[in-house]
C-alpha positions in Angstrom: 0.1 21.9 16.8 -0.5 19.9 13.6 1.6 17.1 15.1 0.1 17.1 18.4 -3.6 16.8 15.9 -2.6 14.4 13.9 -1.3 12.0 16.9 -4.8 12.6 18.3 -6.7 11.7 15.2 -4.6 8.3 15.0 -5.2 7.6 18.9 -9.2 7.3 18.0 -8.4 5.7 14.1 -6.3 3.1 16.3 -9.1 2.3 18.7 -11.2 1.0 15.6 -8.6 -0.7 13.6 -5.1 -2.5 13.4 -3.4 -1.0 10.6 -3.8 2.0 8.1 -2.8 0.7 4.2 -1.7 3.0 1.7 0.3 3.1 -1.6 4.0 3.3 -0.2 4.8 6.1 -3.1 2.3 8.4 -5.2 3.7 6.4 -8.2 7.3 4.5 -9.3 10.8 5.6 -9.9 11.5 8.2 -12.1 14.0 7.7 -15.2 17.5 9.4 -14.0 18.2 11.8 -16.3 21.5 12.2 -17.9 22.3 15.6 -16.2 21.6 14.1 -13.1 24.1 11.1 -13.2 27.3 13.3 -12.0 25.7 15.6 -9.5 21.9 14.5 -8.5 18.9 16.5 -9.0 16.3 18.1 -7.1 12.9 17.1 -8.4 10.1 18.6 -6.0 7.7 17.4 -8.3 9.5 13.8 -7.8 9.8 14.1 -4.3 6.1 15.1 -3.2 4.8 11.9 -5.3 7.7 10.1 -3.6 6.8 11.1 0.2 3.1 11.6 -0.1 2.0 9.0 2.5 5.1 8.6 4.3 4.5 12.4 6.0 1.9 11.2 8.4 4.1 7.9 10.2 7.9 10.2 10.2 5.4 13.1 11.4 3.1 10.9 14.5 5.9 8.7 14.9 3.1 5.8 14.5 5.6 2.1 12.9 5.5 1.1 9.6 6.4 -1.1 7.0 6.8 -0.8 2.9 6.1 -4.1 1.3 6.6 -5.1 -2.2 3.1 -6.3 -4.1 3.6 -6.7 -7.7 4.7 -4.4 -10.6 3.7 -1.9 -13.0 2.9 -1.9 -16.7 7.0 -0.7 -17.1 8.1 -3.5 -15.0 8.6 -1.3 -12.0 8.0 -2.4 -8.6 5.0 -1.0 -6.4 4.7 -1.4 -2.9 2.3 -0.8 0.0 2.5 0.9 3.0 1.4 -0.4 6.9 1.1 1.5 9.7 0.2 0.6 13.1 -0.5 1.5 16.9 2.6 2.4 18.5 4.6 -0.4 20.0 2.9 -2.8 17.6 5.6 -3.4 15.4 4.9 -7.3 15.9 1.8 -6.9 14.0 3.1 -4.8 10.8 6.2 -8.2 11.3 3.5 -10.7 11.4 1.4 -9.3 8.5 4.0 -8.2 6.0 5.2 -11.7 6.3 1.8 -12.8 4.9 1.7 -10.5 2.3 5.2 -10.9 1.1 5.0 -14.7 0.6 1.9 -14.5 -1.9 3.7 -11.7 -3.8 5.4 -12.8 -7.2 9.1 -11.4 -7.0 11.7 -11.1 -10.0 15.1 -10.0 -10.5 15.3 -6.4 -12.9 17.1 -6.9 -16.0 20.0 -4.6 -14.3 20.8 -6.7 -10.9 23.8 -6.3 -8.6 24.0 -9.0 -5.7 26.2 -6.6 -3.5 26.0 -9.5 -0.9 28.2 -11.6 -3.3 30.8 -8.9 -4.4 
């Protein structure tokens, strides 16, 4: 039932606009701890701030797109989140290509080109 709502509500939010923008994460990457290096971790905490505004495009099955914007005050990236209409893919293509060329990108300190391994 709440899927079948929620795909309602974004048929009428869809018939007054081309895209829904949000944050892409609650906040940025957590530090790995130690004790997680050799086995992982299971952070609920993490993942909720992690998956926050993803729920509602895995749950209607509505496109979208993460884009990176900029950074944080630790140097950490941040991105933003599009969703649109279904089948409209070509719009979330057209605008994240507009977005990303005005966005300032740098290499981490830490950077592995696994394309040239």
């Amino acid at each position: 039932r709440q899927r079948t709502r929620a795909i309602k509500t974004l048929e009428h939010v869809f018939k007054q606009v081309d895209f829904i923008v949000s944050p892409t994460t609650a906040g940025t990457a957590h530090p790995i701890t130690p004790k997680a290096v050799p086995y992982g971790e299971s952070n609920i905490h993490a993942v909720s701030k992690l998956i926050r505004f993803t729920v509602l495009g895995n749950l209607t099955g509505v496109p979208g797109i993460a884009i990176p914007v900029g950074y944080d005050s630790n140097n950490l990236p941040v991105s933003l989140q599009l969703m649109a209409n279904w089948w409209r893919e070509d719009l979330l293509f057209r605008l994240s290509a507009q977005i990303e060329k005005r966005v300032m990108k740098r290499k981490p300190k830490i950077f592995y080109d696994i394309l040239q391994l």
